[in-house]
N, C-alpha and C positions, 0 to 999 in steps of 0.2 A: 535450484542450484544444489550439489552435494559438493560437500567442504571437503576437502582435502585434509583436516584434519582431523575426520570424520570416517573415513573411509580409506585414507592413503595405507597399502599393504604393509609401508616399511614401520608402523604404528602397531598392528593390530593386534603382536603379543602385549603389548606395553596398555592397550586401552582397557577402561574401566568403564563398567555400567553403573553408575552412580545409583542409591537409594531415588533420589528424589531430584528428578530432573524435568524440566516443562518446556513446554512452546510458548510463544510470545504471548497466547492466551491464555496461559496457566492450565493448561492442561496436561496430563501427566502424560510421559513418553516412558516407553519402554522398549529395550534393545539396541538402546543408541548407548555407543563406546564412546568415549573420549578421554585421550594419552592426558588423564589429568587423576591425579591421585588425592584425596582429601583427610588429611590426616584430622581435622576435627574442625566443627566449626558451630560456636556458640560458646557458652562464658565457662565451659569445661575446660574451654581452650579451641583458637582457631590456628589453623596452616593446611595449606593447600600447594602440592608440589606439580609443576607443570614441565612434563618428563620429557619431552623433544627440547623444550629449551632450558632444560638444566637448573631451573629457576622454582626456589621457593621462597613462596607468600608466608607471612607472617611465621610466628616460633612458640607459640604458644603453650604447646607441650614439654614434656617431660625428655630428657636426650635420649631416655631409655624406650621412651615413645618409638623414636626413629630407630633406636635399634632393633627392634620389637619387627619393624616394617621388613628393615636389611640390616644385617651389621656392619657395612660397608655403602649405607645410604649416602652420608654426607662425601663420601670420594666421587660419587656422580653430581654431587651439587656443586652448580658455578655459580650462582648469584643468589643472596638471600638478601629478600627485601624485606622489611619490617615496617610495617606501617604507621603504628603508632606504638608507646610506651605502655599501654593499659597491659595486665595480666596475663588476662587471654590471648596478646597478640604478641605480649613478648614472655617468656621466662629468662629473666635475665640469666641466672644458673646453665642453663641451657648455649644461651649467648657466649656467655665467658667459653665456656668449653669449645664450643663453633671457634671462634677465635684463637687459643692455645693451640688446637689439636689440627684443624684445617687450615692452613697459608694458603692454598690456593684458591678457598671460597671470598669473594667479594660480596662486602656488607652494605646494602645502600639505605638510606634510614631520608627523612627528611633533616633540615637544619634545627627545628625545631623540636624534633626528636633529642638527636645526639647532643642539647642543650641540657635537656631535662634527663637523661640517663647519665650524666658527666657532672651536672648541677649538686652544690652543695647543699639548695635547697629544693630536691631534687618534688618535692610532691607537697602541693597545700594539704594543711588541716580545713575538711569541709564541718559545716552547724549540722546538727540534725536539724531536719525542718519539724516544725510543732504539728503536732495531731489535728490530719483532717487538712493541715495548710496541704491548698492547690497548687501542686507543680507546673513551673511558665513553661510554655513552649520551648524546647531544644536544652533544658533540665540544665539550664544555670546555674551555678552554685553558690550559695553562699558562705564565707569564708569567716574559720578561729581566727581573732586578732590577739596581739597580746594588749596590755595598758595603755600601751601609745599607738595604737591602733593598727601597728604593720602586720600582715597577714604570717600566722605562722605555719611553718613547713617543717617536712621531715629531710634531713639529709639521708641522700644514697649512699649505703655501702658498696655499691658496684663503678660507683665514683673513678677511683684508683685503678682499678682492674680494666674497666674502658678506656681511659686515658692513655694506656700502655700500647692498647692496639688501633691507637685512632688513626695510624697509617692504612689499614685494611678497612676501613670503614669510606665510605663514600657516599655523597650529597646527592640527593635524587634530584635528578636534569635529565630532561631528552637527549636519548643517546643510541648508538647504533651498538647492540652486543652481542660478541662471537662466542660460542659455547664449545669446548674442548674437543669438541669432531666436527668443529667449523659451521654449524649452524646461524646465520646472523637472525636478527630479529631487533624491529624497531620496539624499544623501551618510552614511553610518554608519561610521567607521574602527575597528576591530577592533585590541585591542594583542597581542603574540605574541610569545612567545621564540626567539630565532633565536641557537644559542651563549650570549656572554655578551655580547649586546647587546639593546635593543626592535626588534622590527621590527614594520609595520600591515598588516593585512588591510582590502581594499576592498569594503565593500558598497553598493550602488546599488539605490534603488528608482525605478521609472517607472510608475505603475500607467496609464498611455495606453500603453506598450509591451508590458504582463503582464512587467516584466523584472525581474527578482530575482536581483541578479549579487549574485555572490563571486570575488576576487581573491585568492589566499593562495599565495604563492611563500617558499621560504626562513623555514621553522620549521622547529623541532626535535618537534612533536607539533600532531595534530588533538583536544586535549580544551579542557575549559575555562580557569579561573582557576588563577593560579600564581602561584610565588613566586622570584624568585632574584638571585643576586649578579651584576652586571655589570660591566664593563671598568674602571670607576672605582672598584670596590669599595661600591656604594650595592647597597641592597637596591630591588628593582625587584618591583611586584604586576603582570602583563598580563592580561587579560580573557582571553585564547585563542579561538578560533571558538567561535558559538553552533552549540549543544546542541540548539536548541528549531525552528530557523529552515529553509526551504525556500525551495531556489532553482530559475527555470526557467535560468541559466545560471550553467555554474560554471568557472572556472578555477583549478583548484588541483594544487598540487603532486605530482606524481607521477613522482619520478626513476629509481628503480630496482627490476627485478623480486628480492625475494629472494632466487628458487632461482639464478638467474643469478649473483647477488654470492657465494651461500655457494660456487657450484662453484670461479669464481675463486680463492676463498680458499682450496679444496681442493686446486685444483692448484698452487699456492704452493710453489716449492722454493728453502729457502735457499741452499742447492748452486746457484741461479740467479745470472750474476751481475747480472741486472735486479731481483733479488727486491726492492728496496727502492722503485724508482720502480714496478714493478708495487702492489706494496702500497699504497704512497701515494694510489697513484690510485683503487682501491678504496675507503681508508677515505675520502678526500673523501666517497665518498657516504650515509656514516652520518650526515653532518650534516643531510641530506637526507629527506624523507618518500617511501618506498616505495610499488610499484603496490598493493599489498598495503592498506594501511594507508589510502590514498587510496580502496581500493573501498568500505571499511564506511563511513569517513564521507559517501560518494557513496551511496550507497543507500539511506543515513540520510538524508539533506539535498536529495536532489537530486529534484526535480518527476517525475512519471513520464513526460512529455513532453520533459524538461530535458535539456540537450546540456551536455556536458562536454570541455573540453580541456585534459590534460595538459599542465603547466607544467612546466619544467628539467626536462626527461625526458632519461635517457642516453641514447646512442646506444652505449655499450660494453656496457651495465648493465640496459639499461631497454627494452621493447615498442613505448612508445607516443609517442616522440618524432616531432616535427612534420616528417616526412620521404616 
């Protein structure tokens, strides 16, 4: 099959050859276009603008970033989604400005999002974990208490500032959306465990494009439905990515090669006197979804014409960063 959004003429000033893009076997393609623009992606800062539907992923950069791009970027954006609260996916400075200066962009966040960016206690104090302690599976945290043992947090200053424009902000639901020169496209947001918070996964259908994206950065696993305690001590259900679903374009997570992290970890000497920030830096990436891990669900999911680009890929850790 050749994608329509792939090859459609009325695209082809607008498409971009990405650094670092593969087929569902991880092998690397070159000369393939696609109307999708990648403003960063990794703990520099992630967002990814997808330019036939008007629609940008995550905010993570700097607003001067965008302007950098165009100076007149955000008048072509109709929909900015934000995935989760984290740094790299949001700069809230950034946010406020999108808000104040754009009325016409739509802000869609999850509910658990705009909780925590409008929260008085908007983010826990985590423990350091003690030297040499083994990081669990999906890098759970452990929480500062105070005497009487309630966890404590920091309040948000961007508190006030969001509250003002929580009319322009909107809850991620399936929904059908029209982009300012009438383009529709089916919107589907995915919920996912990311530590001990929700984070969304982005699905877009365009069947005038053959495009059947997936966006999934910043989970702790590619399975289904789950169950777990979050930041606030609430029990939280996420849907997880579909099981059933095929995509001809996919963007999903793929940070680090295992053999690469285990060797790190073998050459580890505490006799080092970096052992600790070395280590540290390591485990960061257990929070992270492996090349490894990313290939069976790509295999599974992924169209056999479908192009795939590695998201927060290491550059210490990982093959397939956008480089």
């Amino acid at each position: 099959m050749s994608y329509a959004y792939v090859n459609n003429p009325a695209y082809h000033a607008e498409n971009e050859e990405l650094k670092s893009i593969y087929n569902k076997w991880r092998q690397r393609q070159f000369g393939k276009r696609i109307p999708v623009h990648v403003f960063g992606s990794g703990s520099e800062g992630n967002s990814v603008y997808l330019k036939p539907h008007h629609t940008l992923i995550d905010l993570g950069l700097t607003f001067k970033s965008y302007q950098e791009y165009s100076p007149t970027f955000f008048l072509d954006v109709d929909y900015l989604i934000i995935t989760h609260h984290h740094g790299d996916h949001l700069n809230p400075a950034t946010l406020h400005r999108v808000l104040c200066n754009y009325p016409h962009i739509k802000v869609i966040m999850s509910e658990f999002m705009w909780k925590m960016i409008t929260s008085d206690d908007y983010k826990p104090e985590y423990k350091k974990r003690k030297k040499g302690e083994i990081i669990p599976f999906g890098h759970d945290p452990l929480y500062q208490t105070d005497n009487s043992g309630r966890r404590i947090k920091k309040p948000s200053k961007w508190a006030n500032a969001f509250l003002l424009n929580q009319s322009r902000v909107y809850i991620a639901e399936a929904q059908t959306l029209v982009t300012h020169d009438g383009k529709k496209f089916l919107f589907e947001p995915l919920t996912v465990k990311h530590g001990d918070i929700v984070n969304i996964a982005v699905q877009i259908s365009d069947p005038e494009l053959e495009f059947e994206f997936l966006y999934a950065s910043d989970l702790d696993n590619l399975g289904g439905e789950r169950t777990f305690t979050d930041c606030y001590g609430n029990i939280q259900h996420v849907t997880g990515l579909d099981q059933k679903r095929r995509y001809t374009c996919m963007f999903l997570e793929a940070n680090y090669d295992e053999t690469i992290l285990q060797n790190w970890y073998n050459n580890l000497s505490e006799d080092d006197p970096n052992y600790r920030g070395k280590k540290a830096r390591a485990d960061g990436n257990l929070r992270h979804i492996s090349e490894q891990e990313a290939s069976v669900y790509i295999e599974q999911h992924l169209d056999e014409n479908g192009l795939f680009v590695p998201l927060h890929a290491s550059k210490t850790f990982g093959t397939l960063h956008q480089s």
